[in-house]
C-alpha positions in Angstrom: 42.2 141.0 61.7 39.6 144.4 61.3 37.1 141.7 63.7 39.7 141.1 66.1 39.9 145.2 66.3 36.0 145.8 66.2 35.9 143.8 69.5 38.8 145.5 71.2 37.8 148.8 69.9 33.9 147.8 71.6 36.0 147.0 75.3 37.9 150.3 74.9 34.7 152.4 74.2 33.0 150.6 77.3 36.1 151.5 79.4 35.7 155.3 77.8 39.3 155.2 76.8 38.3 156.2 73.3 36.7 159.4 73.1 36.7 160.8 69.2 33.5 163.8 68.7 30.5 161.4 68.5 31.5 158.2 70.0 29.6 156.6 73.0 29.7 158.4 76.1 31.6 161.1 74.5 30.9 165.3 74.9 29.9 165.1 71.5 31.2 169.1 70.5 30.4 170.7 67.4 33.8 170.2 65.5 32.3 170.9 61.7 32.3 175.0 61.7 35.1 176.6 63.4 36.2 180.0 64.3 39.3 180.6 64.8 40.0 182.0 68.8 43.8 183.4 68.2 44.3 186.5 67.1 46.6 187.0 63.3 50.0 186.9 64.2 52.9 189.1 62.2 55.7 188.2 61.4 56.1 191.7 59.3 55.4 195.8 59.0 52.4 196.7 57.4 55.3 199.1 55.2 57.1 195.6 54.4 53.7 193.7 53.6 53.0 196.6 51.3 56.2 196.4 49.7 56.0 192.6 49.0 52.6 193.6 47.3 54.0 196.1 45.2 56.9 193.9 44.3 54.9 191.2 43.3 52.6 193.4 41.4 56.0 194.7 39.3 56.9 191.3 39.1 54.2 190.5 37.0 54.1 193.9 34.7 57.9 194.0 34.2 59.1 190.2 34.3 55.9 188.3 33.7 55.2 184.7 33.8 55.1 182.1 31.7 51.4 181.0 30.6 51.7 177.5 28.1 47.6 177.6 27.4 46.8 179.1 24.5 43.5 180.0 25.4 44.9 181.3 28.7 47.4 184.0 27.0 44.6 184.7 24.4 42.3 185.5 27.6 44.8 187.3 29.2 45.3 188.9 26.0 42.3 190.3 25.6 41.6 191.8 29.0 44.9 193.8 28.1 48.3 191.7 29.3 51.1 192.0 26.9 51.9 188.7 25.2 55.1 188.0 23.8 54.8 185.0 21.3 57.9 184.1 20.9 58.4 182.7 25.1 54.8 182.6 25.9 55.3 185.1 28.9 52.6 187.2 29.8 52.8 190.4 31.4 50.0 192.0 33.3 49.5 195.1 34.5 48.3 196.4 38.2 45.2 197.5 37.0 44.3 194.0 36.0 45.4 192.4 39.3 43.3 195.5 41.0 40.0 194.9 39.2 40.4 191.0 39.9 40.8 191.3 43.5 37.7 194.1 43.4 35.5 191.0 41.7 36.8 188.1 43.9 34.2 187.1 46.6 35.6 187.8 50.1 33.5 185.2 51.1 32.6 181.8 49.2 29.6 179.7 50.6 29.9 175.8 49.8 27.2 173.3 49.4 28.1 169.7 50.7 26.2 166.4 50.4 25.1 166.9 53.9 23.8 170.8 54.6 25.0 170.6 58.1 28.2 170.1 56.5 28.4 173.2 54.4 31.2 175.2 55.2 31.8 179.5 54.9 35.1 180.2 53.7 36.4 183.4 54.3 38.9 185.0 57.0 38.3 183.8 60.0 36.6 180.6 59.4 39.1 177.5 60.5 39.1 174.2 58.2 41.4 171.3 58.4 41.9 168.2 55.8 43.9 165.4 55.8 47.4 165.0 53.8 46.6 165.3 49.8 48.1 163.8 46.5 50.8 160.9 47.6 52.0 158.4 45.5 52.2 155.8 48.7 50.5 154.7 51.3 51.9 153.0 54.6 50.9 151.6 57.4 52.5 149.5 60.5 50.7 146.2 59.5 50.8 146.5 55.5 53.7 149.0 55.3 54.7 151.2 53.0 53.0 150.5 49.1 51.9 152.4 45.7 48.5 153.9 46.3 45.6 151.6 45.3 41.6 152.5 44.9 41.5 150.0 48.3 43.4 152.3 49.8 41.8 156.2 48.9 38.2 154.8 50.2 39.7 153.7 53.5 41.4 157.4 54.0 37.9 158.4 52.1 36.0 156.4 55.4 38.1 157.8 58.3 38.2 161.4 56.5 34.2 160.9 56.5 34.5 159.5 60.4 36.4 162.4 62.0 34.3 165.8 62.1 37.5 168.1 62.2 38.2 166.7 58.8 35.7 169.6 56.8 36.5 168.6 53.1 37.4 165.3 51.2 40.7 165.2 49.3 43.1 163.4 46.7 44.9 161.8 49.9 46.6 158.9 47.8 46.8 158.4 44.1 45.4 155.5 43.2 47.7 153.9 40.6 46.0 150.7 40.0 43.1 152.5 38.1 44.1 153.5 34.3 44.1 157.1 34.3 41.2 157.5 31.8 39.0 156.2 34.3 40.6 157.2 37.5 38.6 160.5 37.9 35.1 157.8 37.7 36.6 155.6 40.5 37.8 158.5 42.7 34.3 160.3 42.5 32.4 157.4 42.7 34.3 157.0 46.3 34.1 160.6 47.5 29.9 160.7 46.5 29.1 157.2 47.7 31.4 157.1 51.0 31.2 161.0 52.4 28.5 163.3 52.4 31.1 166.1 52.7 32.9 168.8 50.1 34.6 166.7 47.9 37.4 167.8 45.8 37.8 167.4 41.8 41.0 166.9 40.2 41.8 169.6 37.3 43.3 167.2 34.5 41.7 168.7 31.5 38.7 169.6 30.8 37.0 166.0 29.5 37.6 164.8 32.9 36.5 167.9 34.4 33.2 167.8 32.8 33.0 164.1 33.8 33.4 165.1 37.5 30.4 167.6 37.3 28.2 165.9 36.1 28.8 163.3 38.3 28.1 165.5 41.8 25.4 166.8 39.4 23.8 163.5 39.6 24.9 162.6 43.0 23.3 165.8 44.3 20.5 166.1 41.8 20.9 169.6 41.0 20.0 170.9 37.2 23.4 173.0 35.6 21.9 175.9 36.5 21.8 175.0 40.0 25.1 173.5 40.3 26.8 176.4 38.6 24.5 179.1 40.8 26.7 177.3 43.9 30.7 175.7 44.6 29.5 171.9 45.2 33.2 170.8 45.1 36.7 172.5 44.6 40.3 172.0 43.2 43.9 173.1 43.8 45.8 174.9 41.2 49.6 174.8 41.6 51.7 177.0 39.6 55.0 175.5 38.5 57.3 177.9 40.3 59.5 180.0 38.7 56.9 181.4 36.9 55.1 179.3 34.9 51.5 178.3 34.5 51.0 174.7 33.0 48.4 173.9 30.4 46.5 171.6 32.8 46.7 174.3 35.8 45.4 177.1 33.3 42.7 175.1 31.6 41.5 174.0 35.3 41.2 178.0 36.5 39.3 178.3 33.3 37.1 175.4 34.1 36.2 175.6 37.5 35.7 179.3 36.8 33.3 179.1 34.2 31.5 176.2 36.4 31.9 178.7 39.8 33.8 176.3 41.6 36.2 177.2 44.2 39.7 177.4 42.9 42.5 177.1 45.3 45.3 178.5 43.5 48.5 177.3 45.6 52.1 178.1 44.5 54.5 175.6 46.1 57.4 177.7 46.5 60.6 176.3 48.4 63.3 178.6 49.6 65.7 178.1 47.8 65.3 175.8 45.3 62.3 177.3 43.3 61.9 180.3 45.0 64.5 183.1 46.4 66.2 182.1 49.7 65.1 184.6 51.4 61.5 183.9 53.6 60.3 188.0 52.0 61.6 186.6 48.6 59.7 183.4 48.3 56.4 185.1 49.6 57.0 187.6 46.6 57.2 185.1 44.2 54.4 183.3 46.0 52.4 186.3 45.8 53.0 187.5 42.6 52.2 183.5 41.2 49.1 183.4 43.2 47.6 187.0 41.7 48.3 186.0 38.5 45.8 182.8 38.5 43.5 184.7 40.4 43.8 187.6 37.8 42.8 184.6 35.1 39.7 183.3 37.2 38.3 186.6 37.5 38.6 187.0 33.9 36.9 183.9 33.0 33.8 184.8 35.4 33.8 187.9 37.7 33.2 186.7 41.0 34.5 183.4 40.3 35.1 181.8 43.7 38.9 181.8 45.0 41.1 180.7 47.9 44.4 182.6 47.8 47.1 179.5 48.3 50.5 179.1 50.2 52.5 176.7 50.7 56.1 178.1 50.7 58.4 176.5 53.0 62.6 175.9 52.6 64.6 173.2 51.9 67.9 170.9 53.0 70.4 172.6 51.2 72.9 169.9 51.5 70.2 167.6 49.9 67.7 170.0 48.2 64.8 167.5 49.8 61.9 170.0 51.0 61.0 170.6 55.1 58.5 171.2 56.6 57.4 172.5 60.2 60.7 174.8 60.1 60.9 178.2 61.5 60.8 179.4 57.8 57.6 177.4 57.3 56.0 178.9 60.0 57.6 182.3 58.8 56.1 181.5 56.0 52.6 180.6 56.7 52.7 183.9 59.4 53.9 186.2 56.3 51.4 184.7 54.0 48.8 185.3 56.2 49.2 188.8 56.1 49.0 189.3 52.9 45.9 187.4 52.9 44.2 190.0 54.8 46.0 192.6 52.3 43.7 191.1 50.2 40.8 190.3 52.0 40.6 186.8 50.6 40.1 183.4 52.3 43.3 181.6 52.0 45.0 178.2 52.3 47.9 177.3 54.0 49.8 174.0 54.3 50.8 171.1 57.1 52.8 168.5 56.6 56.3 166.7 57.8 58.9 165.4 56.1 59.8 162.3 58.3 59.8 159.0 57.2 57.6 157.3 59.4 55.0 158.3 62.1 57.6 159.7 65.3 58.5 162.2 67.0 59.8 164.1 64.5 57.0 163.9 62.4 54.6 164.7 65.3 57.0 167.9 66.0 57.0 169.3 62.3 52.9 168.9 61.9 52.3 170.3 65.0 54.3 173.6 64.8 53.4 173.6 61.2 49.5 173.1 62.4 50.6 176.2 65.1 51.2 178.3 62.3 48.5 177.7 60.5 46.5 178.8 63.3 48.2 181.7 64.7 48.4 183.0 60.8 44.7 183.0 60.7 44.7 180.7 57.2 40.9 179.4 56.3 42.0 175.9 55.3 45.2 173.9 56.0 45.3 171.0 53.7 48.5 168.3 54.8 46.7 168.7 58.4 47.0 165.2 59.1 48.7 161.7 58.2 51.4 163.4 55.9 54.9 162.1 55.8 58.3 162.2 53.4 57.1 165.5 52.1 54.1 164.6 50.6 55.5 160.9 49.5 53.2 159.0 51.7 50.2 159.2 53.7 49.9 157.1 56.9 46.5 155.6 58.8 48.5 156.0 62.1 50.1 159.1 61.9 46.3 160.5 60.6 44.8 159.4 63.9 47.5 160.8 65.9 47.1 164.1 64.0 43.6 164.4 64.8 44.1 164.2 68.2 46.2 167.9 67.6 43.2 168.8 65.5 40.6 168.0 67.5 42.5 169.8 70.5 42.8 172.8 68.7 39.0 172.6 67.7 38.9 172.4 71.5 40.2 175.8 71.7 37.6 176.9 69.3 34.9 176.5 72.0 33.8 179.6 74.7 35.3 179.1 77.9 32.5 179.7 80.5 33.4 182.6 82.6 30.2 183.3 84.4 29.4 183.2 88.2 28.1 179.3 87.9 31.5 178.5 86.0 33.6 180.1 88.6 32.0 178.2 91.1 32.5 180.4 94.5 30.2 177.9 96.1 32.1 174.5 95.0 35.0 176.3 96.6 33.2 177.0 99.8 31.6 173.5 99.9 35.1 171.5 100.0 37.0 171.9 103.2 40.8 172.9 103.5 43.0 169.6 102.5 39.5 168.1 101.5 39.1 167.1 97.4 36.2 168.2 94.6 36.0 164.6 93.3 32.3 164.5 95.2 31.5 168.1 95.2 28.2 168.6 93.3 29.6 171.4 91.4 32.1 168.3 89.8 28.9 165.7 90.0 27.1 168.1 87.6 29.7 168.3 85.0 32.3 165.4 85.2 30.7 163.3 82.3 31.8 166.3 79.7 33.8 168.4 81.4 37.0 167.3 80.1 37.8 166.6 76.7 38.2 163.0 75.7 41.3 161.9 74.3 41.2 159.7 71.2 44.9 157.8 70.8 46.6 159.4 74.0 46.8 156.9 77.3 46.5 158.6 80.7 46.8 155.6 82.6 50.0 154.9 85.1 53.4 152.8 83.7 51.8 149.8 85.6 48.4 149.6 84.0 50.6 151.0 80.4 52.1 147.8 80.8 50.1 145.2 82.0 47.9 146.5 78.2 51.5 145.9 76.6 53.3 148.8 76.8 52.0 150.2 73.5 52.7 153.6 71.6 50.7 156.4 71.0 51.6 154.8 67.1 50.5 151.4 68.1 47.1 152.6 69.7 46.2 154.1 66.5 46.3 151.1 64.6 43.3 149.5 66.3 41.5 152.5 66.3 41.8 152.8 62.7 40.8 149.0 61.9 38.0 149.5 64.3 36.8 152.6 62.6 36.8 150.8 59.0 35.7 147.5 60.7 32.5 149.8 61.9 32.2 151.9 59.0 28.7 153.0 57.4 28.1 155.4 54.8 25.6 158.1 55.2 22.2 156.5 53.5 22.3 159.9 51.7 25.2 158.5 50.2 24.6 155.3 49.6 21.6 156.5 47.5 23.9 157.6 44.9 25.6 154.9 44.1 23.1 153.3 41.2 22.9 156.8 39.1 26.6 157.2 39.4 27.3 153.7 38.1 25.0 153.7 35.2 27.3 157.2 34.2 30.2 155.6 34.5 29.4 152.2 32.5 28.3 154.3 29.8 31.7 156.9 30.1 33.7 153.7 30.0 32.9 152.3 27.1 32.4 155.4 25.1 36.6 155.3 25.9 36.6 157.1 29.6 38.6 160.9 29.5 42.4 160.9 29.2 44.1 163.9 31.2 46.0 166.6 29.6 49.0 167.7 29.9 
């Protein structure tokens, strides 16, 4: 089946109807650091973004939030929140939250396998990543399934193919691993199959210390090295209303003490877990977020962290979360601004919550991708192949994504504007009613002019036919067989793999690492 695709995907490229960054005959642009173009939009006053500030700050001094770490409250504790014992709340004071955003780095530098691939986060900077943590995967030829270890290194190869993919993520659990040596297998994938950022999960601290010392290996770097840089990251969510799990806290402390990049994400949904109101879940959001960051900063001043959002509303005949709404963008645009109150990098989110790759699905990542973008957020994680709210992630509807990705990446690019660009003397050489096809101003430029479109067909309904009348959703499938038919690791990669499996035959038999919770 993936041969039969490898030779049409080899026609295709030799009729240039496939034209990802990279591939034969392509422009080849430099997807892997973007700026963002666009200009912040607001959604609110600077008086009302101050406001939210303020009552997120009084949030957390006169209501608190509940901490269920030990080691966490005692921190907190000591650096002067009020604990009371009885609920495990913690209440901390505007002071603390001011000293913690003084020590946070404004800008974090990240080391990936490959240098070239090292990204800057901070505002301003533009990175994308495919849809993280389902439980499923689906595509149109195996449908829809639990997540298997088969499954994460495909996504694992295609997030590795596609340059306007900047990090590696959790994109599909795999569940036929036991979860005492899941964190090995997942690693072992990310180090041996990408030479990009790739991302740790923060399941207790065994595991933890597992996972660094396996890009330790990987990237042979001594622990002074790997804690003097952020070789990988995680994502902290806070269990909104309030509440900070024991696996989320003891992963801020971790990952701090290691000076790994924290993204510490609230998932607040209008509504359900957060106030109705788009001002009132950004409060909460706000207040949730300053609170883990206040925690990092404790652990290690200057402990690297991405100030997360992902607030959006829900169906509230159902209660099932949306995504790509007008309060999702809202959202995203109000977040953003209080980003830049902070001066932090931030993360936003993507996503859909159709149930299959369709129009609706390509609708709600889009303007959800739209307000990532026009909010100014430094990574958008869900960017592409997300569906059912985070239930599944499809192989189709990530190739169709990148295709919005890799347009807006487009965008990133300077737009000549000079006198060769404007061409008075292409105009003057074509005649009235005559064409530009042949003008020499076209012959110079016409091999890379134009962006090349990966999944989209600009043929005519005849020739659309006489191929079989495919989708957009169709096309994709063969060009994501042909990219795993093709595959190759980088040999920097590939290098790894013997170290990394002598570590993980000797974790597995001392027992593995069993997550926390």
């Amino acid at each position: 089946m993936i041969d039969d695709a490898a030779r049409e995907g080899r026609r295709e490229r030799r009729r240039g109807r496939i034209g990802e960054a990279g591939s034969e005959g392509s422009r080849r642009p430099n997807y892997r650091s973007l700026k963002n173009p666009f200009l912040p939009q607001p959604i609110f006053s600077d008086d009302h973004v101050a406001s939210i500030h303020d009552t997120a700050l009084r949030v957390l001094e006169e209501l608190g939030i509940k901490v269920l770490l030990p080691q966490a409250r005692d921190l907190l504790a000591r650096a002067g929140a009020l604990i009371d014992p009885e609920t495990d709340m913690v209440r901390i004071g505007r002071d603390m939250v001011a000293a913690a955003l003084a020590s946070a780095p404004k800008s974090i530098q990240t080391h990936a396998g490959d240098r070239s691939r090292d990204l800057t986060l901070e505002l301003g900077s533009m990175t994308f990543l495919a849809g993280c943590g389902a439980p499923n995967v689906t595509d149109l030829e195996r449908g829809r399934r639990p997540g298997t270890l088969a499954a994460f290194e495909e996504f694992i190869k295609l997030v590795q193919h596609f340059d306007v993919l900047h990090m590696l993520g959790p994109c599909v659990e795999p569940q036929d691993i036991d979860n005492r040596f899941r964190h090995y297998a997942v690693n072992r994938a990310q180090l041996t199959l990408s030479d990009k950022l790739p991302f740790i999960f923060a399941r207790g601290t065994p595991q933890v210390d597992d996972s660094f010392d396996m890009i330790r290996l990987a990237r042979g770097l001594s622990e002074d090295e790997f804690r003097s840089g952020a070789h990988c990251y995680t994502v902290i969510n806070t269990n909104s209303p309030r509440q900070l799990d024991i696996p989320m806290a003891q992963g801020i402390i971790d990952f701090a003490r290691a000076g790994q990049v924290l993204i510490i994400t609230p998932f607040c949904l209008a509504g359900a877990m957060a106030p109705i109101t788009v001002a009132g879940a950004l409060t909460l959001q706000h207040a949730e977020a300053l609170a883990g960051l206040t925690l990092a900063q404790i652990v290690r001043p200057g402990a690297p962290v991405v100030y997360g959002s992902f607030s959006s509303n829900v169906d509230m005949r159902s209660g099932a979360p949306a995504f790509g709404t007008p309060e999702h963008i809202k959202a995203t645009l109000g977040a953003g601004q209080l980003a830049r109150f902070t001066g932090l990098p931030w993360r936003s989110g993507g996503g859909s919550a159709a149930n299959i790759s369709d129009a609706q699905a390509a609708h709600e990542t889009q303007f959800a991708l739209w307000g990532s973008v026009l909010a100014g957020a430094t990574v958008c994680i869900h960017a592409a192949g997300w569906l059912e709210g985070g239930l599944s992630v499809s192989f189709e509807k990530l190739v169709t994504d990148i295709e919005a990705l890799q347009t807006v990446a487009e965008l990133c690019a300077a737009t000549p504007g000079d006198d060769d660009a404007i061409g008075f003397e292409a105009i003057a050489e074509v005649q009235p009613g005559g064409h530009f096809f042949s003008a020499g101003h076209t012959m110079a430029r016409y091999r890379t002019a134009f962006y090349e479109p990966l999944v989209a067909d600009w043929s005519n309904f005849g020739n659309w036919t006489q191929a079989g009348s495919k989708t957009a959703t169709e096309r994709a499938t063969g060009i994501w067989k042909r990219i795993l038919a093709d595959f190759e690791p980088p040999a920097t990669a590939i290098a790894t793999s013997a170290v990394l499996d002598d570590f993980i035959a000797r974790r597995t038999e001392q027992g593995g690492a069993a997550p926390v919770s």
